[in-house]
N, C-alpha and C positions, 0 to 999 in steps of 0.2 A: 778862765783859769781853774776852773772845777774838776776840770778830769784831771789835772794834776796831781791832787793830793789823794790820788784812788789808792798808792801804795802805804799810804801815809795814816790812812787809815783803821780804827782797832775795827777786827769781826766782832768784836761782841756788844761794843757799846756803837759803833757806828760813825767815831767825832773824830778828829785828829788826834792822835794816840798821844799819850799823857804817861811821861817816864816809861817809856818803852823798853819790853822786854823779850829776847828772846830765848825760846823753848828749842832744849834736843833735836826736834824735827825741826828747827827755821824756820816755824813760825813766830809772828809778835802780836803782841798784845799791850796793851797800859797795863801797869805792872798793878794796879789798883783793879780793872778789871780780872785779869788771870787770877789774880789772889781771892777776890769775892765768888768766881768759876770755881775754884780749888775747895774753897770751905762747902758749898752749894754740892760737887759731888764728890768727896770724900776724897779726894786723892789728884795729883797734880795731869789730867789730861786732857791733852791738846782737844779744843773745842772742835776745829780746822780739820785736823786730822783720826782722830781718836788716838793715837801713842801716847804713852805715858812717859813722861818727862821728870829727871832726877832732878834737873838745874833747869833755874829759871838766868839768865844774864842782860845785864842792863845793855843796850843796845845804843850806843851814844851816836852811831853812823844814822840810825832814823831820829834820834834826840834832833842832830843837829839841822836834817834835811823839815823836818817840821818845826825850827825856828826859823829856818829860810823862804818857807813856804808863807808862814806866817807874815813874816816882816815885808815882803813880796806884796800879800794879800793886803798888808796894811799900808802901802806903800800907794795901792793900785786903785784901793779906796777914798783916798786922799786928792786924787787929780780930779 
């Protein structure tokens, strides 16, 4: 079930993305990591891409697919 959660994934920290957010370009991130990327180099851009991003928006379509992913994983654990 591993290669599953490959979209599910943050590029920066590596885990199941945690309050996920999407940038201008469509890319995501956990909105905790993007934000610690932003103060680190001064200004809000795309690690992924390098464009500079005005909005950051909470992303509730991978929020939801990484509690299903989750509950699946814990589900699968369990047998």
């Amino acid at each position: 079930m591993r290669d599953l959660n490959l979209g599910l994934t943050c590029p920066i920290c590596w885990l199941l993305m945690s309050d996920p957010v999407d940038l201008d370009c469509g890319h995501n991130f956990c909105d905790a990591c993007i934000t610690n990327w932003t103060k680190m180099v001064g200004e809000m851009i795309c690690p992924a891409c390098q464009k500079v991003s005005l909005l950051k928006t909470p992303n509730s379509g991978i929020a939801s697919m990484v509690e299903q992913y989750e509950d699946l994983s814990s589900s699968s654990d369990d047998e």
